[in-house]
N, C-alpha and C positions, 0 to 999 in steps of 0.2 A: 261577761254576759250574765244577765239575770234570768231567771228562773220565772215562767208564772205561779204566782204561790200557790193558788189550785191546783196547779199539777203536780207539782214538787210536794207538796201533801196527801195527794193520790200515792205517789209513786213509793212516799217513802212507807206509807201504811200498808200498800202491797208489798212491800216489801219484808216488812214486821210481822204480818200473816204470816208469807211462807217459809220465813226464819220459824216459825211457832210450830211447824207443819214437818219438820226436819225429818228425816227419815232414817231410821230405825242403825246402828250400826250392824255390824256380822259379827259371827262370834270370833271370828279371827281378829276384829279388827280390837276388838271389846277386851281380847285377852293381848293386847298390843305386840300380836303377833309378826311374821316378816313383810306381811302384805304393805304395815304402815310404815315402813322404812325410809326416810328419806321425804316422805310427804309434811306437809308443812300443815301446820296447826288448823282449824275448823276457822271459819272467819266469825271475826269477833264481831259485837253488836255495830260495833262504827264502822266497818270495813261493810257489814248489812245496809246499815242505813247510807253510807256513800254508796253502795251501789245502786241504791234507788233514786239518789241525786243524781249519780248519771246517766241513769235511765233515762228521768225525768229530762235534763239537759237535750237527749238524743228525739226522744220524743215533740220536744217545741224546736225541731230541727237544726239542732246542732249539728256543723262537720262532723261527718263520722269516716274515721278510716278502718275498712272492715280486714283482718287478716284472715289468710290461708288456712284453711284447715286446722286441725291443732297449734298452728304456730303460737297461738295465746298463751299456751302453757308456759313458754318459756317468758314473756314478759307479765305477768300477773300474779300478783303477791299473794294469792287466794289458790296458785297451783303450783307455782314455786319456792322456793326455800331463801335462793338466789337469783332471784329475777333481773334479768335483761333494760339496763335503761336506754336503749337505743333500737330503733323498729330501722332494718333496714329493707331498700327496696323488694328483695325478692321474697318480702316476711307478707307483701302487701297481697290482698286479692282486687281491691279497690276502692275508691273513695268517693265515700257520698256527701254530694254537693254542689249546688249550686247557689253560684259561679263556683270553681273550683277554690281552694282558697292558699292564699298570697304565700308567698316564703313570710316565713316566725306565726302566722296564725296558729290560734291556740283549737284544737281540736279532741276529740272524741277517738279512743280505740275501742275496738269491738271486735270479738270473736268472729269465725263462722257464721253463727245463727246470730249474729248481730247485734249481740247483749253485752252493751258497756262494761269494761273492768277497768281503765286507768282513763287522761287524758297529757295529752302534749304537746309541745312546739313542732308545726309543721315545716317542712322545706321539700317542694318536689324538684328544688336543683341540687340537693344536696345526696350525698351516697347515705349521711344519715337521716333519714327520711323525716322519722319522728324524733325528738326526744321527750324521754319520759317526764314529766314534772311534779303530776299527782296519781296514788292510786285511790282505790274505795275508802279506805280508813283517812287518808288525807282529807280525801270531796267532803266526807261527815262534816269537816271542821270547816270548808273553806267551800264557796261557791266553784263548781267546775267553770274550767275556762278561765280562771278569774289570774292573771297574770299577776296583776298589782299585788292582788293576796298572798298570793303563793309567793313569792320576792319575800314582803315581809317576812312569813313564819317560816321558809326555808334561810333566811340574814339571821335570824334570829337565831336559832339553830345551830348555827354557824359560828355566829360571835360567842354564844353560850360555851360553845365549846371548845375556842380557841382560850377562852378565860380558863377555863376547865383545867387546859394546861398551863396556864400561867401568863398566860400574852394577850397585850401587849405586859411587860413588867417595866422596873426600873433598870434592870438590865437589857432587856431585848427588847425592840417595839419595830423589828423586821420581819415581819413572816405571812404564812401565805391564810388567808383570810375565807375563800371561797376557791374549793380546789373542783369545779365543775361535775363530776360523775360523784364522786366522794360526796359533795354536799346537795347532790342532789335539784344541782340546777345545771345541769348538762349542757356544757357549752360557755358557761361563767367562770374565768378564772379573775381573784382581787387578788392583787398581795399588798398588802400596810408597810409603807415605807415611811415609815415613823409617824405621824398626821396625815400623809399624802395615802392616797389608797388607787393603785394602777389599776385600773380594768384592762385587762385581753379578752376581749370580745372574739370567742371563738366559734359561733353560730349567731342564723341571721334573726333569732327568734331576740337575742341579745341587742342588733345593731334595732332594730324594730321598737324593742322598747326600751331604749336607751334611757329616755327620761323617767320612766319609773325605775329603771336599775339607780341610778344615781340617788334620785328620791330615796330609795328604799334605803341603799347603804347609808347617806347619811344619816338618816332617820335610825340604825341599827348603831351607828360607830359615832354616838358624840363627840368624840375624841379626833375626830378626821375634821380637816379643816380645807382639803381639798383630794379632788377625783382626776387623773389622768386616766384619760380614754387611748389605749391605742388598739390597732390590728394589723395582724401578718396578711402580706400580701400573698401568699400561697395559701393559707387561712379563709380569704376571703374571695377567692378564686374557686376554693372546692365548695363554698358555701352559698355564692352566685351574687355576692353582694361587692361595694367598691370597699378595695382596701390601700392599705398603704405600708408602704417599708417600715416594718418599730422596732428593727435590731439595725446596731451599727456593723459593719463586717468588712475586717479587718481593720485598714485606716479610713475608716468612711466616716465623715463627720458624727457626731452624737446627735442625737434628738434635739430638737430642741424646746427644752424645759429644763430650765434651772437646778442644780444639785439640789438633795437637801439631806440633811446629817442625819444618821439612823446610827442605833446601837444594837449589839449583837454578845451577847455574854460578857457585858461591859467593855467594849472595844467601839470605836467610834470607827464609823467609814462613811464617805460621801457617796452617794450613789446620784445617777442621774434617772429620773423614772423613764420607762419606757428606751432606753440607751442599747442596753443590749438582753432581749426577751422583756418584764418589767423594770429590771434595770438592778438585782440582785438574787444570788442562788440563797432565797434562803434555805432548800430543799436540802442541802450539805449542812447546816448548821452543828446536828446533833456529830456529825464524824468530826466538822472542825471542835468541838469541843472534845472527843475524844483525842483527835492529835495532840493537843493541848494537854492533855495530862498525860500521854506517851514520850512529851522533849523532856532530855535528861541536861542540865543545865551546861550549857557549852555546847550541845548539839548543833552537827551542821544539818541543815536542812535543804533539798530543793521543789520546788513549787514549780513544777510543769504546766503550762498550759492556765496561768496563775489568773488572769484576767484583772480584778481589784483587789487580788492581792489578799483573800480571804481566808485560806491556808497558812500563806505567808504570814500574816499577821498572828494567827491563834498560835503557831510554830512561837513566831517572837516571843507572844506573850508568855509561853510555856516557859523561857526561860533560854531558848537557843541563842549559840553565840556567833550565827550566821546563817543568812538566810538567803536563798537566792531564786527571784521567782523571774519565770522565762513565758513569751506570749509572743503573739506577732502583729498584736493590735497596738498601734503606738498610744492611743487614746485611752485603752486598754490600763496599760504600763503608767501613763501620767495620770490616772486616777487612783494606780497601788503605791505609785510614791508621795501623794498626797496625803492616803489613809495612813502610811508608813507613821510620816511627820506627826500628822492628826494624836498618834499615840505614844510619840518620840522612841521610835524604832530606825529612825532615819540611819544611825549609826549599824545596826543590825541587820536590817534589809535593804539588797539592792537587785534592781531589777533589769534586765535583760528582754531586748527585742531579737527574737530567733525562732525556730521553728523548733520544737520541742526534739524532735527525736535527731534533728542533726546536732544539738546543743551537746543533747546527753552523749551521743556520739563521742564530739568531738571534746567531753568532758571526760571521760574513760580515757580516750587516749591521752590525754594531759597528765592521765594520774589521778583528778579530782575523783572523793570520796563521799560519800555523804551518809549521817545515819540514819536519816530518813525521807525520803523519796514521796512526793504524790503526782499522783498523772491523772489529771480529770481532764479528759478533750473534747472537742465538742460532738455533736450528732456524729456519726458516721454514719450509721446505719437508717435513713428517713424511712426505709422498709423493709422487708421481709427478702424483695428481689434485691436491695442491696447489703446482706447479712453477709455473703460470701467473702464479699471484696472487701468490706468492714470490718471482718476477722481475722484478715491478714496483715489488715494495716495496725487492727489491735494488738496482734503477736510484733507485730515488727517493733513497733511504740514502746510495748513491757520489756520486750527483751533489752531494747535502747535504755531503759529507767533502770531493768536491774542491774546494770552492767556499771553503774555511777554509785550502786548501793555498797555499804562497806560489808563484810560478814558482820551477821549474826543482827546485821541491819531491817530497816521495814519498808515494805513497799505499799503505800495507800493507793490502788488502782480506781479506777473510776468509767459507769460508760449509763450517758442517759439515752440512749437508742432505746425502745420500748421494745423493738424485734430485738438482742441483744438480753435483756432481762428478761421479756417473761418465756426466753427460748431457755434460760440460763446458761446462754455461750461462754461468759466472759471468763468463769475459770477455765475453760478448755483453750481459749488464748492465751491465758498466764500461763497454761502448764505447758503449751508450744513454745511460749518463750521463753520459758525457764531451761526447756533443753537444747533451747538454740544460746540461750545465753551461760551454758554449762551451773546450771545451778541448781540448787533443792528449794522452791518455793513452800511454806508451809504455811496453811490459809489462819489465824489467827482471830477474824474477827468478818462478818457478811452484815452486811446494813442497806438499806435502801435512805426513801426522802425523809424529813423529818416527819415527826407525826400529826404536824398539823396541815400534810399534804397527805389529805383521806383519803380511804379509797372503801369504794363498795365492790363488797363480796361478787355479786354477780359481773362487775365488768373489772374483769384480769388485766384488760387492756387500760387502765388506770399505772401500772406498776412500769416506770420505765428507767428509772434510777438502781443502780448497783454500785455499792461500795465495798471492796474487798480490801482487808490487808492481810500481808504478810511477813513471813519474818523470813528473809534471802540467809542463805546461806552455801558452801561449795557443794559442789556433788558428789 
């Protein structure tokens, strides 16, 4: 949306006024007393000036979605420290507009008294109402509303910082590129599958402007030579748009889109985009390299719940002189013994179609030993109401894995359920299983995703990965 330049020139001068006009602080606050604890800095000239841009925007009748009483406090950068990027329904008081506007239109938030602080993607079928895209200091730099804008300089932002870490490199050019709340386009997740870059369109403000997402990213990633688009079909059910199945589960065919070879701490694996989630965890990366310098040469290894074999593999390369990864996706299994080959571990690793916790079972009572153990399974937990039942299945699971572990051995546990991490359950199932499975578990090492799966301060609900190990031992 454009601005008329009269107004937006009006707006932003009154606005420059009453910055001039500031009022007086207290003496409490002057001797930076207890009053200012916790409050978040005076807003800065550009945070001034964008608020007069979105005044101005509200003014030549922009969507405005007005909130509840104080609820602004919590998502505006100008009253909180850690602000909120998500307006949920009950934050709402109501929305001005006509016609109402569309799922993904881009709109206006507004206090109480009805004065612009941020602006973002609308959806009224979605439980996320709004999400956040730009606040006052952003609008300075960028027209409010302005979708195509804001894409750019929040890609940019993103790539800058994914270089920051080092990626893509000549080792690695697998990782997650646009981690949606973290990079501040709420709703966008890419991950870079070597030149390929997968979109998961997880909001409709996404499926809406698909063409300038794509635009943008190539424009941001010279390096990308192509875009797979997919979406979860429960993804696109809560968000009220069509979606389609883009994970394989169990033996269910792969996507279909072509492999393409990706590296990962110098380690070559094939991946299929879009296969099963974008079609690689690169989120495990930093722990698979920790395994990797934890194998002591001739280690036996087991790989629980192994999928393509990504564990497996960083195990091999450590040095281990057996390896053995177990799943129950057959498609799964025929993509870890192709990575196997790919690095010539074919002799070292072999893989197994089973159900993790009868495997490990039935590998205990055989005798089999191993000296180091991982168990990463999938969701259990989709929510909060199924934490209970996911707890017992996580104890029953660990106590299965320690029981295969040798003394003085390591257990790499694993659980990406979001209720799960940010409740911090998951040692309180290691410690049930370790007394069902008579043993002293001792935590050694706590990690989540890697780091270039961001996350912002103000939404907790970003953290859903936990990675524990430990060192088993008898009781």
């Amino acid at each position: 949306m454009r601005l008329p330049a009269r107004t937006a020139r009006a707006a932003v001068a009154a606005a420059s006024a009453a910055a001039g006009a500031a009022p007086t602080a207290s003496r409490k606050s002057a001797r930076g007393g207890g009053g200012d604890r916790g409050r978040p800095p005076p807003p800065s000239d550009a945070a001034k000036a964008g608020a007069a841009v979105l005044a101005a925007a509200a003014a030549a009748g922009a969507p405005l979605v007005v909130l509840k009483g104080g609820k602004s406090k919590l998502f505006d950068t100008a009253r909180s420290l850690t602000p909120h990027p998500i307006i949920y329904p009950d934050a709402i008081d109501c929305v001005v507009a006509s016609p109402p506007p569309p799922p993904g239109a881009a709109v206006l938030l507004a206090d109480g008294d009805r004065t612009p602080f941020a602006w973002g993607a609308y959806n009224p079928d979605s439980l996320y109402r709004v999400r956040v895209l730009g606040d006052t200091a952003f609008s300075a730099r960028l027209a409010p509303l302005d979708v195509r804008a804001a894409l750019a300089a929040r890609l940019a932002d993103a790539v800058a910082l994914r270089a920051a870490l080092g990626l893509p490199s000549a080792e690695t050019d697998v990782f997650r590129l646009v981690n949606s709340e973290g990079d501040r386009l709420s709703g966008l997740v890419v991950d870079a599958l070597g030149t390929t870059l997968v979109v998961a369109a997880c909001a409709a403000w996404v499926e809406t402007h698909r063409a300038d997402v794509e635009a943008a990213l190539l424009a941001a990633t010279p390096w990308a030579t192509a875009i797979v688009w997919t979406r979860s079909a429960a993804v696109a059910a809560e968000e009220g748009f069509e979606g389609e199945a883009g994970e394989a589960v169990g033996d269910a065919a792969p996507a279909p889109h072509p492999p393409v070879l990706i590296k990962e701490g110098g380690l070559l694996y094939e991946a299929v985009p879009a296969s099963q989630k974008t079609g690689f965890y690169a989120d495990q990366r930093a722990s698979r390299a920790f395994l990797r310098s934890l194998v002591r040469p001739g280690a036996a290894v087991l790989d629980l719940c192994c999928y393509s074999g990504g564990f497996a593999l960083a195990a091999a390369a450590g040095g281990a002189g057996a390896v053995v990864g177990v799943d129950t996706s057959a498609p799964a299994l025929a993509l870890a013994e192709r990575n196997a080959a790919l690095n010539g571990f074919a002799s070292v690793a072999s893989f197994i179609k089973a159900d993790a916790g009868a495997y490990a079972k039935e590998a205990a009572a055989r005798g089999e030993s191993f000296e180091i153990v991982v168990l990463d399974p999938p969701k259990l937990a989709p929510n909060a109401r199924a934490l209970p039942a996911a707890l017992r299945k996580y104890a029953s699971l660990n106590a299965a894995a320690m029981s295969t572990v040798k003394p003085g051995g390591l257990l790499m546990t694993c659980s990406c359920s979001g209720a799960v991490t940010r409740g911090e359950a998951l040692p309180g199932a290691v410690a049930a299983a370790a007394a069902a499975a008579h043993v002293r578990a001792t935590l050694v090492r706590a990690a989540g995703a890697a780091p270039d799966h961001t996350l912002d301060p103000g939404y907790p609900e970003g953290r859903y990965l936990t990675n524990l190990t430990y060192r088993i031992t008898p009781e």
